[in-house]
C-alpha positions as CSV (number, residue, x, y, z in Angstrom):
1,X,0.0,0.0,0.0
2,X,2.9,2.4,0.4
3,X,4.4,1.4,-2.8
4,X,1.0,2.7,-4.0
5,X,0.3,5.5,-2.0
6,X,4.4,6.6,-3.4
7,X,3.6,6.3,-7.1
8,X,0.8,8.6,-7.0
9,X,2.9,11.2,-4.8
10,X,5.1,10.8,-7.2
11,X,2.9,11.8,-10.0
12,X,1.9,14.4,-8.2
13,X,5.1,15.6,-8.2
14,X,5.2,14.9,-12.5
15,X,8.2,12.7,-11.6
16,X,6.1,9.4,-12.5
17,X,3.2,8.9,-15.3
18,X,0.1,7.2,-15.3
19,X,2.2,4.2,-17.3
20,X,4.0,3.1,-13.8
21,X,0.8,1.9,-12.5
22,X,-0.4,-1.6,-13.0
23,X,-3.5,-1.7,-15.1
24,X,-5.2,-3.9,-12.8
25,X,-9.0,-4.4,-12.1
26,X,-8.1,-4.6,-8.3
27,X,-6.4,-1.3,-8.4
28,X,-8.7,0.0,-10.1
29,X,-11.4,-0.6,-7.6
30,X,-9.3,0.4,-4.7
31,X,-8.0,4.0,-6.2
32,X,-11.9,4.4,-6.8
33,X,-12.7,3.4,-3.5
34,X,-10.0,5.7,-1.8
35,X,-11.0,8.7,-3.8
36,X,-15.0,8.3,-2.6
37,X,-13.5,7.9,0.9
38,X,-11.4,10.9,0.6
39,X,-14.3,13.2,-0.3
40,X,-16.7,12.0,2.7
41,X,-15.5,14.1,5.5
42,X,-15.7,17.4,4.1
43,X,-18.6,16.5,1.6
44,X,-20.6,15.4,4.4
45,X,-20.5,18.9,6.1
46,X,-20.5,21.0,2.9
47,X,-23.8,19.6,1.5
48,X,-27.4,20.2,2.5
49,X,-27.9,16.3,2.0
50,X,-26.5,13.0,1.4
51,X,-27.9,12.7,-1.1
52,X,-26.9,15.7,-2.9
53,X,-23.4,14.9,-2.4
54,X,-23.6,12.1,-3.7
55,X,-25.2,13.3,-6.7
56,X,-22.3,15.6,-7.5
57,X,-19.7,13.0,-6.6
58,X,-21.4,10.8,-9.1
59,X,-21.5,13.1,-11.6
60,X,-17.9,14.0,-10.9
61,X,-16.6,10.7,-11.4
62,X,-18.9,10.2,-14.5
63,X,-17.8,12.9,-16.1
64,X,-14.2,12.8,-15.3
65,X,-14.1,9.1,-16.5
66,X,-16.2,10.2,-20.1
67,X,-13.6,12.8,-20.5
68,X,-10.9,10.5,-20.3
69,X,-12.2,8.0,-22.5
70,X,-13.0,10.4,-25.0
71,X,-9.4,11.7,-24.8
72,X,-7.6,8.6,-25.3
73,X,-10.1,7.1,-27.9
74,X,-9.9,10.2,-30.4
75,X,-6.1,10.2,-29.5
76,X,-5.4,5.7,-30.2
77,X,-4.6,5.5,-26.7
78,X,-7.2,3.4,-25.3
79,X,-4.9,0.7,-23.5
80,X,-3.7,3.9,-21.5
81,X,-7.3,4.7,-19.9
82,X,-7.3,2.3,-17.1
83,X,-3.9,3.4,-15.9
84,X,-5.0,7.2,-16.4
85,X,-8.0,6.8,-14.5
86,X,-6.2,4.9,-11.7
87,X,-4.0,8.1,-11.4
88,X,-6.8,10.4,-11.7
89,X,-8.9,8.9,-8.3
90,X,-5.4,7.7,-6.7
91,X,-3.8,11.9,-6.6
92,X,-7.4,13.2,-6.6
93,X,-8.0,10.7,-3.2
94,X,-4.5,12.1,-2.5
95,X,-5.1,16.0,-3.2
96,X,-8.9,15.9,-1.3
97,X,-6.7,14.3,2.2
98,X,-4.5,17.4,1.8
99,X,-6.9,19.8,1.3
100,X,-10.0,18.5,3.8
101,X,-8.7,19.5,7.3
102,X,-8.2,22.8,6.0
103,X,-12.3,23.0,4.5
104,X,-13.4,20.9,7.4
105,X,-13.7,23.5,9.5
106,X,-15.3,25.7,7.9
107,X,-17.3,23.6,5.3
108,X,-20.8,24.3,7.7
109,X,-20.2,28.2,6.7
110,X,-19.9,28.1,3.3
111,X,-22.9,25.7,3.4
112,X,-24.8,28.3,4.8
113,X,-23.8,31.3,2.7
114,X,-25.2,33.0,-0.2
115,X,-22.5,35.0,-0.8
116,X,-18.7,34.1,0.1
117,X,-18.3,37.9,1.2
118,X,-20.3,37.0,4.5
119,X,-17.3,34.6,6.2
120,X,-14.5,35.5,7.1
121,X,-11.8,33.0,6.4
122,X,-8.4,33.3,7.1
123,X,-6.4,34.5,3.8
124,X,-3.8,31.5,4.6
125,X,-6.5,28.7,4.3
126,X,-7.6,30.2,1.5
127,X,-4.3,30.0,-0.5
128,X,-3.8,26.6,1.0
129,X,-6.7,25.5,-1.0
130,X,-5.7,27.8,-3.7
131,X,-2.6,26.5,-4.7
132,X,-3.4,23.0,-4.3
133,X,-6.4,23.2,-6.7
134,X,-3.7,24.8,-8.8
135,X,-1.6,21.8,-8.7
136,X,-4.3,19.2,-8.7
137,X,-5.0,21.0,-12.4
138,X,-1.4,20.6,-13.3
139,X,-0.9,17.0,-11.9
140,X,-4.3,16.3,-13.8
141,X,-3.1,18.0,-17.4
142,X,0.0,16.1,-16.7
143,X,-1.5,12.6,-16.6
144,X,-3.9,13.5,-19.3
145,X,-0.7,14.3,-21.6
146,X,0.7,11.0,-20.8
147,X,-2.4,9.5,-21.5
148,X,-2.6,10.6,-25.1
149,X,1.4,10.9,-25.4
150,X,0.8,15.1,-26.1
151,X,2.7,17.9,-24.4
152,X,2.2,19.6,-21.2
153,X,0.4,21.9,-22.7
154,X,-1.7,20.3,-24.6
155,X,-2.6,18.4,-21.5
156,X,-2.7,21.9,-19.2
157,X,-5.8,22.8,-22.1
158,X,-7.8,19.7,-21.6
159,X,-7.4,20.0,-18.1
160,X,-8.8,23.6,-18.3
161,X,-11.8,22.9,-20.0
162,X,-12.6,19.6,-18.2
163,X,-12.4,21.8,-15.0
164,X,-14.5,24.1,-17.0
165,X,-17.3,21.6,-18.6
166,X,-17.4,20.0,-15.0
167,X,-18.3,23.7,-13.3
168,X,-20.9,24.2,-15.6
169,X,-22.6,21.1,-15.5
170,X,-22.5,20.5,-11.5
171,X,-23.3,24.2,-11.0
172,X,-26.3,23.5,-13.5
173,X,-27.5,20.4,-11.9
174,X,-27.1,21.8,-8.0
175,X,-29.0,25.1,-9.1
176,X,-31.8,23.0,-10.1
């Protein structure tokens, strides 16, 4: 398990790829199992209902595993979509443990507001969770390069509108 656990920190350093990762069923469970886990604490707290969190995780994990497969299938890279979506849940299981004790706090708050000008929380905490959903972008356009064997930038752009097409649709779906 710590083998594991240290080849996705070390992809989300960009020192190891998608491609290190067995392409096992097993593994692909767990990293999908850890990444739902992750989200639990703080999701719990943030959300009116279970229900509606579990709604928006769904549809987070659907549409980040459509993406994918849409990626690597226009781009001949199908074997790599296991792997890719192993590191996707694996660092995004990875980034959410980083990044909860810092919204667990004050995820009842932000439930509550209608605006975020009515809290007051501290500017560190804020770009704690800044910069790691800066890096969770970069980790994720890296794996996507790997996954279709394009550059970093190329990968940085799908990232950016995945994060994009995923906003829109959640924020359409939670508003309704």
């Amino acid at each position: 398990m710590i083998k594991l656990l240290t080849v996705f920190w070390r992809i989300m350093l960009r020192k190891s790829g998608p491609e290190d990762l067995p392409s096992s069923n097993f593994l692909f469970v767990a990293a999908f199992i850890f990444f739902l886990l992750s989200q639990i604490p703080v999701g719990m707290r943030l959300y009116q209902s279970l229900a509606e969190f579990f709604r928006l995780l769904f549809l987070d994990v659907v549409l980040l595993s459509v993406w994918l497969r849409i990626l690597v299938q226009l781009s001949g890279t199908l074997y790599r979509f296991r792997q890719s979506l192993i590191a996707l849940f694996g660092t995004g299981g990875l980034f959410n443990l980083i990044v909860s004790p810092f919204l667990f706090v004050y995820a009842p708050y932000l439930r509550e507001l209608s605006s975020l000008d009515q809290v007051q929380i501290p500017a560190w905490i804020t770009l704690i969770v800044f910069i790691v959903t800066i890096w969770s972008i970069l980790v994720m356009a890296h794996i996507f390069s790997k996954a279709i064997s394009k550059t970093p930038s190329v990968g940085l752009g799908l990232a950016l509108a995945y994060v994009f097409i995923n906003f829109l649709i959640s924020s359409s779906i939670s508003v309704s």
